[in-house]
N, CA and C of each residue as an Amber inpcrd file, in Angstrom:
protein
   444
   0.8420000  -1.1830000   0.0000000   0.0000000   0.0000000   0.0000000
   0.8870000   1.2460000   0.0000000   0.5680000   2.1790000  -1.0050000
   1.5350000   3.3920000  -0.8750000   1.0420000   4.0890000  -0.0030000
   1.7520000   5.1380000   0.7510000   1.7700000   5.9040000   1.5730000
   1.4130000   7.4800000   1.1830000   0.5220000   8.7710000   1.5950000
   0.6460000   9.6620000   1.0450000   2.1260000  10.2120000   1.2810000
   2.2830000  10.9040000  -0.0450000   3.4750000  11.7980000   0.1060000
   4.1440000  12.6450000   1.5080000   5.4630000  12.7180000   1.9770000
   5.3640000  13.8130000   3.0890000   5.3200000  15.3980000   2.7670000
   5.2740000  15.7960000   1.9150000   5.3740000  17.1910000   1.4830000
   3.7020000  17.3650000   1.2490000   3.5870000  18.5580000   0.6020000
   2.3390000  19.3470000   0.9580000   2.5820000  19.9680000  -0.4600000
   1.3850000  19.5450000  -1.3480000   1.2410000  19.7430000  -2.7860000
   0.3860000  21.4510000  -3.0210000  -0.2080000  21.6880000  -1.5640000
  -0.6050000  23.2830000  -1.7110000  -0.0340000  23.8470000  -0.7000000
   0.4460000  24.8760000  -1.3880000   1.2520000  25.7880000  -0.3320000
   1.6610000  27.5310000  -0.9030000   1.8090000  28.1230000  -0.3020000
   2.0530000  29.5390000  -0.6080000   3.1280000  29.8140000  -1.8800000
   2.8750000  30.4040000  -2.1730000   4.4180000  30.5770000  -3.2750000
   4.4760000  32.0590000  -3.8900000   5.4420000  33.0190000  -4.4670000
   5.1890000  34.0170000  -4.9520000   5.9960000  33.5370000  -6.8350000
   5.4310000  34.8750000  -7.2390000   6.1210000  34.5590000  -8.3970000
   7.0960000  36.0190000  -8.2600000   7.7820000  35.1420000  -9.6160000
   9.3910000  36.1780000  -9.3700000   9.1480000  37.7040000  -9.3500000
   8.0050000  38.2670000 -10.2210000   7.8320000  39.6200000 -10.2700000
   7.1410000  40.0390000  -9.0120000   6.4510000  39.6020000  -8.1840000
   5.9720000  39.7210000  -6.9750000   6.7630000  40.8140000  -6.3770000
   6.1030000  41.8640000  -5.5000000   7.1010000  42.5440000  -4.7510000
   7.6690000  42.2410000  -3.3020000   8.3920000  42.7590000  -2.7090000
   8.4440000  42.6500000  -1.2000000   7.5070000  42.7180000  -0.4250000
   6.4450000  43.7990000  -0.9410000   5.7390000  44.3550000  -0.0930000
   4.8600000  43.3200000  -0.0320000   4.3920000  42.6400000  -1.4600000
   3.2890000  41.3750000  -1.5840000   4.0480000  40.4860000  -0.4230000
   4.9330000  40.6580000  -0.5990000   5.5560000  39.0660000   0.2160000
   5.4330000  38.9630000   1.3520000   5.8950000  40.1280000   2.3000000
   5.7850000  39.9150000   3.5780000   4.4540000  40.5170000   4.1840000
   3.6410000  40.5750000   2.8170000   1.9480000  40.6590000   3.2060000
   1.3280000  39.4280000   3.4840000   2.4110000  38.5020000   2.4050000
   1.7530000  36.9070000   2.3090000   2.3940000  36.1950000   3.5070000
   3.7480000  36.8550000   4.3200000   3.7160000  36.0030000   5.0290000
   3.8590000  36.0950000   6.2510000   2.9050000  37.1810000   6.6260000
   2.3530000  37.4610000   7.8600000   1.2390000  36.9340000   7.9810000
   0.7440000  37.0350000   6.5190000  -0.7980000  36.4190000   6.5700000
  -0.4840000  34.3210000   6.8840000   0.1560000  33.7940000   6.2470000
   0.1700000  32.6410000   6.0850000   1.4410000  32.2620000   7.4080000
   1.7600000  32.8840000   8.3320000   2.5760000  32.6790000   9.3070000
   3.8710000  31.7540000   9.0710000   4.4440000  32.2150000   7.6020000
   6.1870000  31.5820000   7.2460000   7.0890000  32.4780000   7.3110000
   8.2410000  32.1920000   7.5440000   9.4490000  32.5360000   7.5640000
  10.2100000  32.6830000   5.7800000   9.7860000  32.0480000   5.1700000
  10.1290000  31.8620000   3.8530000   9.1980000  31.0280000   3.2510000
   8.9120000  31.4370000   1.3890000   8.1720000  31.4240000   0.5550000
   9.1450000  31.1890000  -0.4510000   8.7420000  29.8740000  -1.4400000
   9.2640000  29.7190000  -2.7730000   8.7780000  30.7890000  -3.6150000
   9.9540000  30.8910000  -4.3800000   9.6850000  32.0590000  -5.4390000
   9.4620000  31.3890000  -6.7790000   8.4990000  31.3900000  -7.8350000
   8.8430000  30.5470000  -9.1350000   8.3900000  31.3890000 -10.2390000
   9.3340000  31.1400000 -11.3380000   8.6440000  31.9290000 -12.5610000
   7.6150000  31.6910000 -13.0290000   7.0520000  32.1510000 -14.1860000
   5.8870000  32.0820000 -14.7930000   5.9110000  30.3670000 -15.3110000
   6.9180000  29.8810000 -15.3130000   6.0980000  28.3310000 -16.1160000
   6.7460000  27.5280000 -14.7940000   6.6150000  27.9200000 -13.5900000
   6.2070000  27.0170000 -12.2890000   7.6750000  26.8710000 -11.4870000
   8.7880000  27.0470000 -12.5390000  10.2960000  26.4630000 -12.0860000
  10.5230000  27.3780000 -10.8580000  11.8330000  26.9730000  -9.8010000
  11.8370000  27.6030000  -8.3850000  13.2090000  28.3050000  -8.8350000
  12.6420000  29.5240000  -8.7120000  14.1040000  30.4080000  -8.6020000
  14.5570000  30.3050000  -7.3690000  13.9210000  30.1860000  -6.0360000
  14.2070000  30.0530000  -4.4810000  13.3350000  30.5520000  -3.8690000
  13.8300000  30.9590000  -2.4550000  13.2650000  31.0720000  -1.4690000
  13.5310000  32.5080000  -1.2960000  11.9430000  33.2760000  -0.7340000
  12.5380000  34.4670000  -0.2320000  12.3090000  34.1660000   1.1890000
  13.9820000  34.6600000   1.9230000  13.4490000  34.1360000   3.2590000
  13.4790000  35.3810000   4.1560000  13.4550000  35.8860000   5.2850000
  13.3280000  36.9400000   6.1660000  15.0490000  37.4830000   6.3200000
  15.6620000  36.4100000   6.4350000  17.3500000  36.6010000   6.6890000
  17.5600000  37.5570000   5.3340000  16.9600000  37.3820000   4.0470000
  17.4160000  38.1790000   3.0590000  16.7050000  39.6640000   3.1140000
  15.3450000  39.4790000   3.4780000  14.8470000  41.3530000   3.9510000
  15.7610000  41.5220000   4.8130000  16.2010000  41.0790000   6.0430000
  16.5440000  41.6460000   7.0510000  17.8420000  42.4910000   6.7950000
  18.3040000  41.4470000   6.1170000  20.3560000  41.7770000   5.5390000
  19.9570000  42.9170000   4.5380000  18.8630000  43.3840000   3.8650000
  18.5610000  44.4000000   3.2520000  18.2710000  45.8360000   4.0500000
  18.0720000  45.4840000   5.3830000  18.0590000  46.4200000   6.0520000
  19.0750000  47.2950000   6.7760000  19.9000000  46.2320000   6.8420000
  21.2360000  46.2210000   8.2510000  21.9550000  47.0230000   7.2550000
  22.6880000  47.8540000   7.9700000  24.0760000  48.6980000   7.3420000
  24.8810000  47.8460000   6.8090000  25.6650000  48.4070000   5.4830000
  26.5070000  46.8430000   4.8650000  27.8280000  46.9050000   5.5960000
  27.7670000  47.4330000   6.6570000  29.3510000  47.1250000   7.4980000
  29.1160000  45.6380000   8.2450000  27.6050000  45.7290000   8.6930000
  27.1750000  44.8380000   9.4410000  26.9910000  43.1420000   8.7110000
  27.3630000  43.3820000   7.3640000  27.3220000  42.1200000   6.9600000
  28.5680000  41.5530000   6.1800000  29.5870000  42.8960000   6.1600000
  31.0500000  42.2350000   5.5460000  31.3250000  41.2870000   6.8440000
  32.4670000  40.2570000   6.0530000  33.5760000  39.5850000   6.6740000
  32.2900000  38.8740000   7.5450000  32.9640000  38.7320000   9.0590000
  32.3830000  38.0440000  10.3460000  30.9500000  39.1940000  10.4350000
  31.2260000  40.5860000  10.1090000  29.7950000  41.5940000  10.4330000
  30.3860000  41.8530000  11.7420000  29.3480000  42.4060000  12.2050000
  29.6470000  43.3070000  13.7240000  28.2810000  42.3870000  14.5560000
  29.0130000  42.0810000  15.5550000  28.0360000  41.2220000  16.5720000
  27.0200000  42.2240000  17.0470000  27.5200000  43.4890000  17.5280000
  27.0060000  44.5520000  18.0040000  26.0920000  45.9210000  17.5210000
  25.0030000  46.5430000  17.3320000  25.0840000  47.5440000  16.3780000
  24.1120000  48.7770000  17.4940000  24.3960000  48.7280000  18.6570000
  24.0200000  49.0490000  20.1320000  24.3730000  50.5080000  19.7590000
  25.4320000  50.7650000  18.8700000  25.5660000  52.2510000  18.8200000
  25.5810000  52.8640000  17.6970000  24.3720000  52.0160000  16.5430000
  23.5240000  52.8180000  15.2780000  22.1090000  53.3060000  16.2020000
  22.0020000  54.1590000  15.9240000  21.2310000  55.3340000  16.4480000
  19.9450000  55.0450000  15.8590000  19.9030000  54.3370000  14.2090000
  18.5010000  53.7660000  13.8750000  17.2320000  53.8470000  14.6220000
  16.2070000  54.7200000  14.2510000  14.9530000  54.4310000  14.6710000
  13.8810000  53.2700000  13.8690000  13.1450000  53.1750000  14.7520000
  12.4090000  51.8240000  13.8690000  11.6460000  53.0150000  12.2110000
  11.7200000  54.2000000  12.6910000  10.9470000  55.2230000  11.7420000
  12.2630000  55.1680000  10.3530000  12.9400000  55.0170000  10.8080000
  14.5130000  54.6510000   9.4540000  14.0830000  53.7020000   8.9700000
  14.1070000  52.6800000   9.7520000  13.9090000  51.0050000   9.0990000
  12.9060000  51.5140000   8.5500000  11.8220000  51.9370000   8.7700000
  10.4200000  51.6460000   7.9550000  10.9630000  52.6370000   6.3480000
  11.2920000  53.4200000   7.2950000  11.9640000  54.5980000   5.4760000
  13.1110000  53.5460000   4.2870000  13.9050000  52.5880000   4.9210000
  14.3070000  51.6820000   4.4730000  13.4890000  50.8530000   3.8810000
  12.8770000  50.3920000   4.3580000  12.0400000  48.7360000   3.6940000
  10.7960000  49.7430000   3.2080000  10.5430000  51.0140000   3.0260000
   9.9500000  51.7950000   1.8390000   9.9900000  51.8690000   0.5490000
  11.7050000  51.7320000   1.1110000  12.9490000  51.7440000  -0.4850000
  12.9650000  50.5410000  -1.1510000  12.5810000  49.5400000  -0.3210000
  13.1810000  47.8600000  -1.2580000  11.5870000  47.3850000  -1.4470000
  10.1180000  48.3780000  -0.8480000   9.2420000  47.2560000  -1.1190000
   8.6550000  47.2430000  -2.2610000   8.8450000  48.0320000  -2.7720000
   8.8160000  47.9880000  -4.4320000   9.3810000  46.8380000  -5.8510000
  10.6900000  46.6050000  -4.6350000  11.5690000  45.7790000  -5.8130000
  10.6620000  44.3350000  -5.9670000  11.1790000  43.5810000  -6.6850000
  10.3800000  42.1130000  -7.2680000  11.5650000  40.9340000  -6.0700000
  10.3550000  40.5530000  -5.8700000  11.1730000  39.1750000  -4.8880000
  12.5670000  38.5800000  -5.7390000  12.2470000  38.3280000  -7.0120000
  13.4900000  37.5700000  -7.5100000  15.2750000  38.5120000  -7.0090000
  15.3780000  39.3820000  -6.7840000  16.6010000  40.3450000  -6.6250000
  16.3060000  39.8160000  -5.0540000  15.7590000  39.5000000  -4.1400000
  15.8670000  38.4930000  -2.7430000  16.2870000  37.3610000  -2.5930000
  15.3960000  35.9830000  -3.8560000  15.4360000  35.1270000  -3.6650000
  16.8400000  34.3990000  -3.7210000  16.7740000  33.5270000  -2.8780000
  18.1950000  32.7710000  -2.4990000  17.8130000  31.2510000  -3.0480000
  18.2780000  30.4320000  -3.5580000  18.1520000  28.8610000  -3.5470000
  18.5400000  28.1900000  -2.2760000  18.0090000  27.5380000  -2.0370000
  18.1240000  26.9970000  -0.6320000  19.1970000  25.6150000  -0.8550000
  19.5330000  25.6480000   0.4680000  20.7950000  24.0730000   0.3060000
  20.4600000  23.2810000   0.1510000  18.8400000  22.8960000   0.1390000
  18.4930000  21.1630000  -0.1110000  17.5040000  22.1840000  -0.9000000
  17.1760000  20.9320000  -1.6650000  16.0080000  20.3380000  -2.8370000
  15.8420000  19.7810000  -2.7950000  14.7050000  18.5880000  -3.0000000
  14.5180000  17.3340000  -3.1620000  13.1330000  16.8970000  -4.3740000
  13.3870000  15.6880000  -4.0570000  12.3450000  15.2670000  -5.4120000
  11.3380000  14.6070000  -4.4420000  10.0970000  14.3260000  -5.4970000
   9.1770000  13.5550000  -4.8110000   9.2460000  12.1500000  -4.4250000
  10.1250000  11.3680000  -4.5090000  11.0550000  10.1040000  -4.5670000
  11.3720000  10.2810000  -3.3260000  12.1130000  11.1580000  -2.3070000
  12.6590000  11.7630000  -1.5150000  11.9350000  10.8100000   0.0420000
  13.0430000  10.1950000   0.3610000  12.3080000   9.2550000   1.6190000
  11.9910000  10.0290000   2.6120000  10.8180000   9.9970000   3.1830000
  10.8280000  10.5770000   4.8320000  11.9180000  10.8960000   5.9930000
  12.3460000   9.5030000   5.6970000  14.3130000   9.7460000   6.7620000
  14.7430000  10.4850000   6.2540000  14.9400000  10.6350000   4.9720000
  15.9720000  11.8220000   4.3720000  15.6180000  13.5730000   4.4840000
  13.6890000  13.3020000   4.3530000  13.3810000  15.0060000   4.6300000
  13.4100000  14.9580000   6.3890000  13.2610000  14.4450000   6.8390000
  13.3520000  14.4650000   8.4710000  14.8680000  14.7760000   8.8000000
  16.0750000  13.9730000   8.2280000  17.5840000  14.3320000   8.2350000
  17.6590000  15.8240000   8.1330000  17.2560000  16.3400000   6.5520000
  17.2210000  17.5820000   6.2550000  16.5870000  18.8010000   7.2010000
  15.6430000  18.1550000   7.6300000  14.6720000  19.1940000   8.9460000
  15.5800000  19.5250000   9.9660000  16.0560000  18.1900000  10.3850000
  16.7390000  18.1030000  11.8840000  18.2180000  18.9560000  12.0220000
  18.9180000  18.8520000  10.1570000  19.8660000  19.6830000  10.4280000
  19.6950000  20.9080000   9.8910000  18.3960000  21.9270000  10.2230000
  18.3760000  23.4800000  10.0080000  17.4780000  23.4200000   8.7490000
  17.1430000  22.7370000   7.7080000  16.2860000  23.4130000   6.9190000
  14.7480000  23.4010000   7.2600000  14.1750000  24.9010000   6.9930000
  13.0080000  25.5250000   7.1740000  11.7540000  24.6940000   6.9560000
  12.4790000  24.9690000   5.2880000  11.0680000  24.3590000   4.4810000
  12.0090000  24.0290000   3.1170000  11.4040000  23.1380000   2.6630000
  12.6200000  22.0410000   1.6750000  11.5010000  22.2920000   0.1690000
  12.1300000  22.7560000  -0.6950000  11.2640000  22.6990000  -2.1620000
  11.2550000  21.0440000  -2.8970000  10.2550000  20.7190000  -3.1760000
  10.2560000  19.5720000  -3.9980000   9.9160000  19.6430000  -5.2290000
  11.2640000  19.4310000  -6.3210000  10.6840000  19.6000000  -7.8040000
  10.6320000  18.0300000  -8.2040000  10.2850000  18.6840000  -9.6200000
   9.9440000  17.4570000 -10.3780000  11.1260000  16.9310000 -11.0840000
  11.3700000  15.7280000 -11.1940000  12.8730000  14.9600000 -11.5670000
  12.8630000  15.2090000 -12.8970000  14.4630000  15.8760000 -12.8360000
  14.6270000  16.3680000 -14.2150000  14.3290000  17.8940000 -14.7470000
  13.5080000  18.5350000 -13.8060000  13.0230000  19.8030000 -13.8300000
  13.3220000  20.5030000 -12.9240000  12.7460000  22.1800000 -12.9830000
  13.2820000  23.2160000 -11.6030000  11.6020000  22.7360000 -11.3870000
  10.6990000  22.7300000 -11.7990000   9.2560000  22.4470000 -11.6830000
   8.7720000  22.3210000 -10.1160000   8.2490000  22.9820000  -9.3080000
   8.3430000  23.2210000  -7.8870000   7.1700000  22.3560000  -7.5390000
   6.4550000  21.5820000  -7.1560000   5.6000000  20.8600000  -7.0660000
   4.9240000  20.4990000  -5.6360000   6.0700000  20.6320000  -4.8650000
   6.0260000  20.6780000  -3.0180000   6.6530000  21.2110000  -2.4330000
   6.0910000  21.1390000  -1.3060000   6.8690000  21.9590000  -0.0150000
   7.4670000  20.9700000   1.2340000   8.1780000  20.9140000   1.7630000
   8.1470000  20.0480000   2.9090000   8.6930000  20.8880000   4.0400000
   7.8720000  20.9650000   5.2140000   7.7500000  21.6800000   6.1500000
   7.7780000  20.6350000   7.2170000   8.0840000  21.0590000   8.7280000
   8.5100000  20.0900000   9.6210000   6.8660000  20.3190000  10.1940000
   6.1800000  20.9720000  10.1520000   4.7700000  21.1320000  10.4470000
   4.2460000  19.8530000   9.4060000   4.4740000  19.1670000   8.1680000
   4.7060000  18.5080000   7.5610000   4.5400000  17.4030000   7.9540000
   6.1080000  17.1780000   8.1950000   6.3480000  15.7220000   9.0830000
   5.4920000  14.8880000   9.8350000   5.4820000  16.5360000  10.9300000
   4.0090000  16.1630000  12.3170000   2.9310000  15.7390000  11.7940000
   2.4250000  16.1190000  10.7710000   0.8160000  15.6260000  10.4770000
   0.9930000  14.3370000   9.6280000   1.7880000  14.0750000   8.6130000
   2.2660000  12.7990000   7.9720000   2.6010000  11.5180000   9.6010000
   3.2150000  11.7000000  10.5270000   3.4300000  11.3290000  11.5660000
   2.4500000  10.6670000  12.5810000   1.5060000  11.8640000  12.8630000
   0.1270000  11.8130000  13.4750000  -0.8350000  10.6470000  13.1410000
């Protein structure tokens, strides 16, 4: 008897022209940390994840080399940041999106997306073999209900 899949065949996604502003509209609304990004014929350019707004925000001293652990003495008001992420919410998610370190296919054993969970990834894209074709998501919220 086959088993349902562990990934999740509906799930949020933006497309590449999408803006910032759409994005972190979608994902306040849908409570993620990161959203696949895909072009118009479905393929995954990546993930826009929060670490990439955020690093859009931070002064770029704060992200050369090691960065500065500290930034206790930028004077920044949250009224800057907002004048900041004014400036980038215009732009199109794709100039965000990052590819993430795993991918996987729908083939993709449970041990192996559970491996992948356990060591740091979010949410894991599942394309189609042979393609960028984005088809799933696998989320550790995921797991739990495949589990259950």
């Amino acid at each position: 008897m086959n088993s349902p899949p562990i990934y999740s065949t509906t799930f949020a996604s933006l497309l590449d022209t999408d803006t910032v502003a759409e994005a972190t509209r979608r994902m306040l609304g849908d409570r993620v940390s990161d959203l696949p990004v895909v072009d118009a014929s479905g393929a995954l350019i990546g993930l826009f994840r929060l670490e990439a707004l955020f690093a859009a925000l931070l002064p770029k001293a704060a992200l050369l080399g090691d960065g500065l652990a500290d930034l206790a003495f930028v004077p920044d008001t949250l009224g800057q940041l907002r004048e900041r992420m004014r400036e980038i919410e215009h732009h199109p998610v794709r100039d965000f999106a990052v590819m993430p370190e795993h991918v996987v296919h729908p083939d993709t054993t449970p041990l192996q997306a559970i491996l992948l969970l356990h060591h740091g990834a979010n949410n894991i894209p599942v394309v189609a073999p042979g393609s960028r074709k984005l088809v799933g998501m696998i989320s550790a919220r995921d797991v739990l209900a495949a589990l259950s």
